[in-house]
C-alpha positions, 0 to 999 in steps of 0.5 A: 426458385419457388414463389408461393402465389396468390391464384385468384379464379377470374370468370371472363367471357370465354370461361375461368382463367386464373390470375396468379400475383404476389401478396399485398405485402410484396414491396420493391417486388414484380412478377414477369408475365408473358401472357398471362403466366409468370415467367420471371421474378424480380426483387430491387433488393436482391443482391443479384441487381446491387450493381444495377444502374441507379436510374433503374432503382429510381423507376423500376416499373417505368424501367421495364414498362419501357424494356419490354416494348422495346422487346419482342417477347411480350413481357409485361408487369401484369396479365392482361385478364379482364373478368370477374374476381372470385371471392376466394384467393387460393396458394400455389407453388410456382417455379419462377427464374429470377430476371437475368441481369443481362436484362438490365444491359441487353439493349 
């Protein structure tokens, strides 16, 4: 699916990097990073996840942030940039999967 994200231009020790997130607006929805880059979507109300546990809909964050450290492949709820923002926001189109629902039931 295609996500039209905020890039916001961060100015670190060893040079510009780009920070890329959802609007201000984006309630019950997170970006998967691996790195620093999306890889996957994730919206609580989509009716992909409706037969989700109901522990997972309670604390979706604590749910993943608790996922992903049992995981192995290094995915987080936000990038790991420490910088300086720049004043200007910029759009970009990215091509991000939504999380699979295997997720939910993979141990």
């Amino acid at each position: 699916m295609e996500l039209l994200l905020e890039d916001i231009t961060i100015f670190t020790i060893t040079g510009r990097r780009h920070l890329y997130k959802l609007g201000d607006m984006a309630y019950g929805q997170w970006l998967i990073y691996q790195g620093d880059l999306p890889v996957y979507y994730f919206d609580i109300f989509d009716e992909m996840y409706k037969d989700i546990d109901e522990a997972i809909e309670k604390d979706p964050c604590k749910y993943l942030r608790e996922k992903f450290q049992r995981d192995k492949k290094q995915l987080s709820l936000s990038p790991n940039i420490k910088g300086i923002w720049s004043a200007r926001v910029a759009n970009k189109l990215f091509n991000i999967e939504k999380l699979p629902v295997n997720f939910f039931t993979d141990s």
